[in-house]
C-alpha positions in Angstrom: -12.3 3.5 -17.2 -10.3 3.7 -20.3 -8.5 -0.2 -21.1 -4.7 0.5 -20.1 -3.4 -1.8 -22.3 -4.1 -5.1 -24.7 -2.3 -7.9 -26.5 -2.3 -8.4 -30.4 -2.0 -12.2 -31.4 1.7 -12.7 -31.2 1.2 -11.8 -27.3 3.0 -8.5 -27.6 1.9 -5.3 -25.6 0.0 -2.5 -27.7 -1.0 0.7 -25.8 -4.1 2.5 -27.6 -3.3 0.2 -30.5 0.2 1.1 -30.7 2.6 -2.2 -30.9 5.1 -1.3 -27.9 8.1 -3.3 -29.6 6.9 -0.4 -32.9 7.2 2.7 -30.3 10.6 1.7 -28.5 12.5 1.3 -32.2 10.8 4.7 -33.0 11.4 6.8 -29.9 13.8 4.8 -27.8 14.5 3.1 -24.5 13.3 3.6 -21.6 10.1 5.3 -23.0 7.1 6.8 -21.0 3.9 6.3 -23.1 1.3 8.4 -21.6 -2.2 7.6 -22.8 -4.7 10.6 -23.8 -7.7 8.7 -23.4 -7.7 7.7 -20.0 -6.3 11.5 -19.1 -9.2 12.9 -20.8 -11.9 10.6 -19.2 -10.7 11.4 -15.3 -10.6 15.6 -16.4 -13.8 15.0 -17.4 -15.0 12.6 -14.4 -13.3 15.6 -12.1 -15.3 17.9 -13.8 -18.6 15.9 -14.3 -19.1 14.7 -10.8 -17.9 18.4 -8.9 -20.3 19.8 -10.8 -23.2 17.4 -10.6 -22.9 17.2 -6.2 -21.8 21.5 -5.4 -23.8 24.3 -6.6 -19.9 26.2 -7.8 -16.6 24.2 -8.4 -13.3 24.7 -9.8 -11.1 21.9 -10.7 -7.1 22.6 -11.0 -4.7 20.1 -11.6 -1.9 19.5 -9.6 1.0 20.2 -12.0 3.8 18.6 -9.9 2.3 15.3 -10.8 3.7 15.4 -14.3 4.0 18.7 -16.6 5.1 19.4 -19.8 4.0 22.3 -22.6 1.8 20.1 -24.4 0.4 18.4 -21.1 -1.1 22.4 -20.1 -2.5 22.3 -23.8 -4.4 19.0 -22.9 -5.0 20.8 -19.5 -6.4 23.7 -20.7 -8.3 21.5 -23.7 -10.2 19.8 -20.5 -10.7 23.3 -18.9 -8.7 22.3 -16.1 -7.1 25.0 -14.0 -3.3 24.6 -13.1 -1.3 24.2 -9.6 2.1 25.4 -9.7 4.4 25.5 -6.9 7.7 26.9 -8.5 8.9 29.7 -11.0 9.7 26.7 -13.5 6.5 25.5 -13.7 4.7 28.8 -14.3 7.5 29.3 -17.2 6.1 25.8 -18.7 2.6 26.9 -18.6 3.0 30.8 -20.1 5.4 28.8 -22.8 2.2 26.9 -23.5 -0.4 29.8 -24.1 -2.0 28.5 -20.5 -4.5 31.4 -19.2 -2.5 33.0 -16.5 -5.9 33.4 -14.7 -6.5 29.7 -14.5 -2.9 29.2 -12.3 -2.9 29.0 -9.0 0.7 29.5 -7.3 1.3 27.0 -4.6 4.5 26.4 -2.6 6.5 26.7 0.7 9.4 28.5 -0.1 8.7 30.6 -2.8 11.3 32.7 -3.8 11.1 36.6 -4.7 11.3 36.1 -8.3 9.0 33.2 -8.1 6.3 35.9 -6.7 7.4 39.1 -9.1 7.0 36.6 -11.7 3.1 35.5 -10.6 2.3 39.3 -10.5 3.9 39.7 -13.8 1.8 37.1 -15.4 -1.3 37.8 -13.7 -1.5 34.2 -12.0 -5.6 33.9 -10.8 -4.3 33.0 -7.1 -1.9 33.0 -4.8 -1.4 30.8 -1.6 -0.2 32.4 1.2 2.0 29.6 2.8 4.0 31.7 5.5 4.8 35.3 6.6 7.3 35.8 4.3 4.7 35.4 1.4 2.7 37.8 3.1 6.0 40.3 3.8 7.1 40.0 0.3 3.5 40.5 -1.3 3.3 43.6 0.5 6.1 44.9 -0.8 6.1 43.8 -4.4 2.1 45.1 -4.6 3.2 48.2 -3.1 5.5 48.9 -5.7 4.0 47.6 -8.7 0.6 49.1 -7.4 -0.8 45.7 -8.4 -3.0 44.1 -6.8 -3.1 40.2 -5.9 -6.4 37.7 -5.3 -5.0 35.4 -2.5 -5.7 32.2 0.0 -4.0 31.2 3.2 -3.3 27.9 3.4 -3.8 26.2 6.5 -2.9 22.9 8.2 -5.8 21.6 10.3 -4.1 19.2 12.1 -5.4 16.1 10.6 -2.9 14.0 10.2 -4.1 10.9 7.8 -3.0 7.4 7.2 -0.2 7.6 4.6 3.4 7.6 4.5 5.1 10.3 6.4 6.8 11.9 3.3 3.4 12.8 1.8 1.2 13.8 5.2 1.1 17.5 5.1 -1.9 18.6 7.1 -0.9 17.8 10.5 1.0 20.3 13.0 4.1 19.3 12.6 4.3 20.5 8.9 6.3 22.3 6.6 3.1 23.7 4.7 1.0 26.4 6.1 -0.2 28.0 9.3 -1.4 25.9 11.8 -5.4 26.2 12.3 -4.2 25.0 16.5 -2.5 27.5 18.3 -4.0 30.6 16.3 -1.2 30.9 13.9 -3.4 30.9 10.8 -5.7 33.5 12.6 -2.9 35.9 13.1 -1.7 35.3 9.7 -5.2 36.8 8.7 -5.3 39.6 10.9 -1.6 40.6 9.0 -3.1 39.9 5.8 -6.6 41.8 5.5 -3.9 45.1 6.5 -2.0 44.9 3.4 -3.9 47.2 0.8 -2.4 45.0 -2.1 -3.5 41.7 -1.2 -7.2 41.0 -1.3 -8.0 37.3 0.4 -10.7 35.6 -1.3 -10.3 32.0 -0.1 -8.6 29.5 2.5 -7.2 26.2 1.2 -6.0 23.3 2.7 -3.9 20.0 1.7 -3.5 17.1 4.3 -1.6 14.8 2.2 -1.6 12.0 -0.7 -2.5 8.8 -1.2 -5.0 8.7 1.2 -7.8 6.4 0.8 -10.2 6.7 3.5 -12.9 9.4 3.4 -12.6 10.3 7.5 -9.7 12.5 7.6 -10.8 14.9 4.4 -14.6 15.4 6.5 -12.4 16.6 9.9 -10.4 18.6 7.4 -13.5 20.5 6.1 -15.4 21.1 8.9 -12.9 22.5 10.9 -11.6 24.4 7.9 -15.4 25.6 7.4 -15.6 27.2 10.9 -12.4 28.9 9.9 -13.7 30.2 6.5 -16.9 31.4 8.6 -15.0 33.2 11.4 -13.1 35.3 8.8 -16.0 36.5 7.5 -17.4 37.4 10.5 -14.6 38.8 12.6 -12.4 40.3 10.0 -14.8 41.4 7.2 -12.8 40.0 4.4 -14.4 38.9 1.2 -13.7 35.1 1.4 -15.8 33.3 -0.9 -13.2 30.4 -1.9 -12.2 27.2 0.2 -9.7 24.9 -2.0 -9.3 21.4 -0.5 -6.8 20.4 -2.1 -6.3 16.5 -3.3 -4.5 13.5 -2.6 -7.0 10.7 -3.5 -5.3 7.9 -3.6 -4.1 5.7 -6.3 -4.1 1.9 -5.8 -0.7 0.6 -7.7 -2.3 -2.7 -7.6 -4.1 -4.5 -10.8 -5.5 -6.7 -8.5 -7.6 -3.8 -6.8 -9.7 -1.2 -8.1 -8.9 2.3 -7.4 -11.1 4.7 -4.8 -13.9 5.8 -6.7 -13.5 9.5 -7.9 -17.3 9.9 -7.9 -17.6 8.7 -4.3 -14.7 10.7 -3.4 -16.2 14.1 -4.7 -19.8 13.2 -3.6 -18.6 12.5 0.0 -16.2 15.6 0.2 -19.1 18.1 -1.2 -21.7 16.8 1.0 -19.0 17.4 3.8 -18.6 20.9 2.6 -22.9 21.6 1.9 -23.4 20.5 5.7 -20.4 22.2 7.3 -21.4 25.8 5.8 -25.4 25.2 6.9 -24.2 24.1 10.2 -21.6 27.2 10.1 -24.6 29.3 8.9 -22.3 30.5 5.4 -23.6 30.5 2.2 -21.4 27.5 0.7 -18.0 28.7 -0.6 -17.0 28.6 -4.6 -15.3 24.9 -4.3 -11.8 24.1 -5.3 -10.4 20.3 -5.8 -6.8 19.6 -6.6 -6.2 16.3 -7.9 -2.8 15.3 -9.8 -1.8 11.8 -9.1 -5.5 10.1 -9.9 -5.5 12.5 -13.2 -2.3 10.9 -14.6 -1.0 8.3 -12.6 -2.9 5.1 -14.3 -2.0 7.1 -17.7 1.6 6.4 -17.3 3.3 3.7 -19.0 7.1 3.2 -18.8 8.8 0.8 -21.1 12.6 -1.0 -20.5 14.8 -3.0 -22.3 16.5 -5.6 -20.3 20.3 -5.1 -20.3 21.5 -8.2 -18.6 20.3 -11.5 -16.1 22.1 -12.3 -12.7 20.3 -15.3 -10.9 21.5 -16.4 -7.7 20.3 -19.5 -6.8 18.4 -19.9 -3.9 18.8 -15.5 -3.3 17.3 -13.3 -6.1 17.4 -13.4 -9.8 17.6 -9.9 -11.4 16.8 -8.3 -14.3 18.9 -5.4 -14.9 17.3 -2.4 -17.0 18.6 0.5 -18.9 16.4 3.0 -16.5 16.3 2.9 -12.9 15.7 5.6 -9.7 17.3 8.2 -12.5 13.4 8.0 -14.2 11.5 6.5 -11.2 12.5 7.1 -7.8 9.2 5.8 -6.6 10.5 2.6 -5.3 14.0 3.9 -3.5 11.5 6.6 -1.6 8.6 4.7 -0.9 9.2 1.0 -1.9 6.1 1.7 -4.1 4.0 -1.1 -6.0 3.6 -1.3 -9.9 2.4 -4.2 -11.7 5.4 -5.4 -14.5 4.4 -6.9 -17.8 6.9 -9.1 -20.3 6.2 -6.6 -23.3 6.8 -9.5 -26.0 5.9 -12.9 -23.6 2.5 -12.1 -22.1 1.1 -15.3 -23.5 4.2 -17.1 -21.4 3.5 -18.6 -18.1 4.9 -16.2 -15.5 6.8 -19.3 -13.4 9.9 -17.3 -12.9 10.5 -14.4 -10.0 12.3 -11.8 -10.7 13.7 -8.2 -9.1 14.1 -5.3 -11.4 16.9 -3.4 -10.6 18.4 -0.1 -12.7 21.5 0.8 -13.6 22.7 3.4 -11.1 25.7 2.1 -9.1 23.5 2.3 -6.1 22.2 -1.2 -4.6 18.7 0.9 -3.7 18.6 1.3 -7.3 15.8 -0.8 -7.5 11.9 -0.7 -9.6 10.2 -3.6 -8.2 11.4 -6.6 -5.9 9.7 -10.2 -6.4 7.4 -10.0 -8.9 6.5 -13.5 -11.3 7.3 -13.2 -15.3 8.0 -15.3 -17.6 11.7 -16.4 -18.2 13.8 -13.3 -20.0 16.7 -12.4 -21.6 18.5 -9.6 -22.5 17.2 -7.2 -25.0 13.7 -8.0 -23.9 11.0 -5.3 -22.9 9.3 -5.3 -19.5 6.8 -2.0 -18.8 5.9 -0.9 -15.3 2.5 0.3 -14.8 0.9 3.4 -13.5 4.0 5.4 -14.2 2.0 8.2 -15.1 2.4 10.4 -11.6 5.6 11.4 -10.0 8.1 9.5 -12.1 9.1 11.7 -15.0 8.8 14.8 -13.0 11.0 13.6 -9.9 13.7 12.3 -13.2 17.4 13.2 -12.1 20.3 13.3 -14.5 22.2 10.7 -11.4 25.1 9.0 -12.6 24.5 10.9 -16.2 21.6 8.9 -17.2 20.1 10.7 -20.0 15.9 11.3 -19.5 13.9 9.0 -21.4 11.5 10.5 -24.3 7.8 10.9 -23.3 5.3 10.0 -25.6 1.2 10.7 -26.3 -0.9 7.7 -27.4 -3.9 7.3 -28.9 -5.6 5.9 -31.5 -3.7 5.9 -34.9 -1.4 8.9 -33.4 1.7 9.2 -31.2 3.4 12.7 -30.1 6.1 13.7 -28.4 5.7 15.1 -25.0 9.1 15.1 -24.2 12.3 14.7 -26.0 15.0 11.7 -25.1 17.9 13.7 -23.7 20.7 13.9 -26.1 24.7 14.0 -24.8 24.7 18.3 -25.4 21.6 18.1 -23.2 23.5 16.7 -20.2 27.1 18.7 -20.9 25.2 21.9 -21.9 25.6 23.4 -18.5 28.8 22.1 -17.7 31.4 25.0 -17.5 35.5 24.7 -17.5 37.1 27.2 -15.1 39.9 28.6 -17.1 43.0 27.7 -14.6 42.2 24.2 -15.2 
């Protein structure tokens, strides 16, 4: 895998060769530095490795994981498809030129528009998640005489070992029909009567950050026998079974990731010997993956704003970020490694808490962790920032976005502009008796 990041001789942080001291005067602080190398080398990994182990794949990035206009350009660059799970993130793709045919739409609530929309475009798929997808489908294919390629997504009750914010394949879910009880049966039965929708595929998703290769092969075989009972019973012309993703992502330097080649060999064997023992010809192959795309690509730089030590308690480090950029750690108390930007040849004898600068004492990006002693106006960076930081970004307190930046060697671009002050009052309205 692509090297994160290095040290020039003065011990300051560079990222693709890029000084980090250079790219915080140029584009501000805080500042997400995304690196294109190490993006490109897991689409391609994704890619490589589905397509050496399964006779037909199809690889669609997750887009809640991080999205911008110029990310679908890199996207479609890899010949990634694209998950979207909300009106907004369709918009950012068809602003980006992203083949409408290469979207799938996701999402548990989807509104009306949010659907008229995805026929509009011509969106490849559609997830059935409930039976108000399948009620409002009906009606908007009936009256735009359109028709719509569609999955149902189904929980198979495996419930794997992860946090409880991020399971989403066991019964007690949000997401789907459940596979127990017949729910997801019935839900084909209503579907293969609407002239307008034509079901090609199933899909499932039982969560993220999973690590362990047990609860995806219970997924797919039970999802397997589904995919084969539809064709047998109900005649329809499902050829497609979408996984989904969730590999997880070690926030750890310490230890490596799960392999992505392991992952995809394990899960397509899974697949190959559930449709032969099924007796199916095996389906067209969807994966999923979003946080192991970006995550490690993420970068997210501070500048220290002032020191509190209280001896014998805590010592903090107060930064000009916080929950507002990453709310990783107020959710999830979620790990990332911390760097001194400018002191990395300094021993690290000092522990220290970074909080941010929300008036909220959860306002916190990493408890405990051993740097150098620092000051204010220094840089720290937390690593693996890459997945569900900037795209979970509030405007809490007022705190202005940071900028988002593509690396790599001899360039930088923008992905994202630093919010300015008409940014956060642009929407603000004064009713007139006031």
């Amino acid at each position: 895998m692509t090297k994160l990041y290095d040290r020039n001789e003065e011990g300051v942080v560079t990222l693709a060769g890029h000084n980090v001291r250079d790219l915080v005067e140029q584009f501000g602080s805080p500042l997400v530095v995304m690196l294109e190398d190490e993006i490109r080398e897991r689409c391609q990994l994704y890619r490589g490795e589905m397509a050496a182990n399964y006779p037909r794949t199809q690889v669609h990035y997750a887009g809640k994981a991080f999205l911008t206009t110029g990310f679908c350009r890199l996207l479609q660059d890899e010949g990634l498809g694209l998950d979207v799970v909300s009106w907004g993130e369709l918009e950012t793709a068809i602003a980006a030129g992203f083949p409408p045919s290469w979207i799938l739409m996701h999402g548990n609530a989807k509104t009306y528009r949010d659907l008229e929309r995805a026929l509009e475009v011509g969106v490849g798929r559609i997830v059935i998640d409930n039976d108000t997808d399948i009620e409002r489908l009906a009606e908007l294919t009936a009256r735009t005489g359109k028709t719509v390629k569609a999955m149902i997504r189904v929980a198979p009750g495996v419930k794997p070992n992860t946090h409880e914010y991020i399971a989403t394949g066991q019964q007690d879910t949000k997401f789907g029909f459940n596979l127990i009880g017949g729910d997801a049966e019935r839900a084909v039965q209503r579907i293969v009567d609407v002239p307008g929708i034509q079901l090609v595929g199933i899909h499932c998703h039982i969560g993220s950050q999973i690590f362990e290769a047990k609860p995806y092969a219970l997924a797919i075989d039970a999802m397997v026998e589904f995919y084969a009972k539809i064709q047998r019973e109900y005649g329809a012309p499902v050829d497609e079974f979408n996984m989904g993703g969730g590999l997880g992502v070690n926030y750890d330097e310490d230890t490596p990731p799960p392999a992505i080649a392991e992952h995809i060999a394990v899960s397509c064997k899974a697949v190959l010997d559930a449709a032969k023992h099924h007796n199916v010809e095996p389906p067209l192959l969807y994966m999923e993956p979003g946080r192991s795309i970006v995550a490690r690509a993420g970068i997210t730089v501070y500048t220290v704003q002032s020191v509190k030590k209280i001896d014998g308690v805590r010592n903090y480090l107060s930064v000009d970020g916080g929950m507002t950029d990453n709310p990783r750690f107020a959710l999830y108390q979620a790990k990332h490694p911390v760097l001194a930007v400018e002191h990395m040849d300094e021993p690290a004898d000092e522990v220290w808490s970074i909080s941010g600068r929300c008036c909220e004492s959860g306002d916190m990006l990493q408890r405990d962790v051993k740097l150098p002693e620092l000051k204010a106006n220094d840089l720290v960076a937390l690593l693996y920032t890459g997945a569900y930081t900037y795209s979970m970004a509030s405007h809490y307190n007022r705190v202005a976005k940071p900028a988002v930046v593509l690396v790599r060697e001899g360039q930088v671009g923008l992905l994202a502009e630093r919010d300015t002050t008409e940014d956060l009052l642009r929407l603000d309205r004064i009713p007139e008796w006031l």
